[in-house]
C-alpha positions as CSV (number, residue, x, y, z in Angstrom):
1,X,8.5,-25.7,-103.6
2,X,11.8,-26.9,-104.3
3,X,13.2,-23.9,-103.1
4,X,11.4,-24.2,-99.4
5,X,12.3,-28.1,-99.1
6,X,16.2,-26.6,-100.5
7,X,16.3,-24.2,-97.5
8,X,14.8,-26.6,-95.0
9,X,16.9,-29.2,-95.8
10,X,20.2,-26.9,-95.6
11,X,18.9,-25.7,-91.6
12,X,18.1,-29.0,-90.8
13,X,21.6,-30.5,-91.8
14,X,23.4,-27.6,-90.9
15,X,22.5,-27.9,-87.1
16,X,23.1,-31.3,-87.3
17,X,26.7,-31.1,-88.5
18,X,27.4,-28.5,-86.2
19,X,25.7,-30.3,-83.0
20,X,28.1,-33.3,-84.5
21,X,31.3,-31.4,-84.6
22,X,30.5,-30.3,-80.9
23,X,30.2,-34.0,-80.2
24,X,32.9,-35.0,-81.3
25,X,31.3,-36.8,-84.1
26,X,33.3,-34.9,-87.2
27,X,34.5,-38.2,-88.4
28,X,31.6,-39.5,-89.4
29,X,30.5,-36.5,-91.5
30,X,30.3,-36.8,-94.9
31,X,33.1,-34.3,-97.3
32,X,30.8,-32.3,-98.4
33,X,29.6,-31.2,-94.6
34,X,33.5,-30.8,-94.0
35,X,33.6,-28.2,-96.5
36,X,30.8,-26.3,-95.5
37,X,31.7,-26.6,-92.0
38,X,35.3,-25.5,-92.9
39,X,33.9,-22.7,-94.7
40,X,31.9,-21.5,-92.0
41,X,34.8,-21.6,-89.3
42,X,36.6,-19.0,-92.0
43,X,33.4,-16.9,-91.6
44,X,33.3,-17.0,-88.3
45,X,36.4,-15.6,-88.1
46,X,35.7,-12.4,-90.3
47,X,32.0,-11.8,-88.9
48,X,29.6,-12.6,-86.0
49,X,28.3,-16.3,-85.6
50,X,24.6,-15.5,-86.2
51,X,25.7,-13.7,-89.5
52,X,28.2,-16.8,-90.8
53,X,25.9,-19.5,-89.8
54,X,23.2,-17.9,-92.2
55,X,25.8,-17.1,-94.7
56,X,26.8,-20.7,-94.4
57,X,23.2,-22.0,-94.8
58,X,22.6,-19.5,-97.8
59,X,25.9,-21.6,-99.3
60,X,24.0,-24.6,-98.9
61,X,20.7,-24.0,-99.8
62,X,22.0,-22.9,-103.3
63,X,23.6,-26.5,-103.4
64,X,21.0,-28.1,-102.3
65,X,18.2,-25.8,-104.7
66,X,20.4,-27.2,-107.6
67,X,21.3,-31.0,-106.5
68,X,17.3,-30.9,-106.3
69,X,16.5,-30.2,-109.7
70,X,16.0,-26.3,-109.5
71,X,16.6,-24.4,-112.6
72,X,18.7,-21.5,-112.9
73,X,19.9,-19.2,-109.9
74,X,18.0,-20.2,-106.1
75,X,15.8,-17.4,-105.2
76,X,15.8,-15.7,-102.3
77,X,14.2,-17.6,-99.7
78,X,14.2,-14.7,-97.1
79,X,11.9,-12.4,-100.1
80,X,9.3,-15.8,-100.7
81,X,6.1,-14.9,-98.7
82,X,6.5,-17.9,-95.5
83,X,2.9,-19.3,-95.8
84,X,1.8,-19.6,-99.3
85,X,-1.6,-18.6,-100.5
86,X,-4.1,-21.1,-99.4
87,X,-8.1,-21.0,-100.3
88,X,-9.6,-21.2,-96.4
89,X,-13.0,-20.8,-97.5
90,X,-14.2,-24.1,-96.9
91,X,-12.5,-25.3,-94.0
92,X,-13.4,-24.9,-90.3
93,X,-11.3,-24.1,-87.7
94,X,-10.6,-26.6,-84.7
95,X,-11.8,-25.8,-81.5
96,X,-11.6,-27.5,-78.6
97,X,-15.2,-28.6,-76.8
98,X,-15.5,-26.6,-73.3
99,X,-15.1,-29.2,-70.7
100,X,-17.5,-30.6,-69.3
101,X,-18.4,-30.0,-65.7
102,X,-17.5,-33.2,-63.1
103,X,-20.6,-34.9,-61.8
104,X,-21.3,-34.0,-58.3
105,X,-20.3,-37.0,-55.8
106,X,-23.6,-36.0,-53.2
107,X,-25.9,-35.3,-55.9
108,X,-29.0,-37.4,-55.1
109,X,-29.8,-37.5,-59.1
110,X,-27.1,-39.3,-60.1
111,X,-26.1,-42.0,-57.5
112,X,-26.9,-45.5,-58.3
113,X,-28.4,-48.0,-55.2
114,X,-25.3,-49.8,-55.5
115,X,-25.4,-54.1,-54.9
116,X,-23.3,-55.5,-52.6
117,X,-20.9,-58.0,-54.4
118,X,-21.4,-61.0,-51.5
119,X,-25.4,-60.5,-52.6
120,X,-24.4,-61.1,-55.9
121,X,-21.8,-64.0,-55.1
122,X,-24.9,-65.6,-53.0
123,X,-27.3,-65.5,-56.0
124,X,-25.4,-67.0,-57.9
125,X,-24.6,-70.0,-55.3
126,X,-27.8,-70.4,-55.2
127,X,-28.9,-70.4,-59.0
128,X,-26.0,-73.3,-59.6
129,X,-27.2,-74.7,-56.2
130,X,-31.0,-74.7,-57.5
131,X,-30.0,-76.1,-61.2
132,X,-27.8,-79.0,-59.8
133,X,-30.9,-79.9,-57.5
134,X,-33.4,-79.8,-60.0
135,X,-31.9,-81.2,-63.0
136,X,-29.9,-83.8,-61.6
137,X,-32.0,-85.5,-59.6
């Protein structure tokens, strides 16, 4: 476990630093990204890009594995199975519910007979109209 959130951690802040040294944000970085960062411009001067960014990253994770509280040498992340055993007996999948069919706009079925509002508006007039009348006379 400590090993996964090690190696995470390392890709996470890796491309970070690097995304803020191609902003023009080295400044801000902390020494300890200046060094790895230094470290990898050395690689990538002695190998491809793809192979010194994961060479740098490796350099990391083993900093991070032991700043974290891992014991002895890191292991090797690549050799870790990527999803770990996990007891899926008693869970269901998630499936999405078909979608339901729109409601036909002709369809004699499910049309309403539809009030008109000023019908409404002039039963009520006369309802107040009526109670006024009856009650306060």
């Amino acid at each position: 476990m400590i090993a996964r959130r090690a190696d995470t951690k390392a890709r996470a802040d890796f491309a970070t630093w690097k995304m803020m040294v191609k902003l023009n944000g080295s400044s801000s970085l902390p020494a300890e990204a200046l060094t790895f960062l230094s470290s990898y411009k050395g690689l990538v001067e002695t190998m491809p890009e793809a192979e010194a960014s994961e060479a740098t990253i490796d350099l990391i994770y083993k900093a991070y594995y032991v700043d974290m509280g891992g014991t002895g040498t890191a292991p090797d992340i690549k050799s870790m199975p990527k999803d770990p055993i996990i007891d899926t007996s008693n869970v269901m999948a998630f499936k999405r519910p078909a979608p339901q069919p729109l409601p036909a706009a002709n369809s004699a079925a499910n049309t309403r007979p539809r009030v008109p509002v000023a019908l409404i508006f002039i039963c009520l007039a006369l309802i107040y109209v009526g109670i006024r009348y009856f009650l306060l006379q």
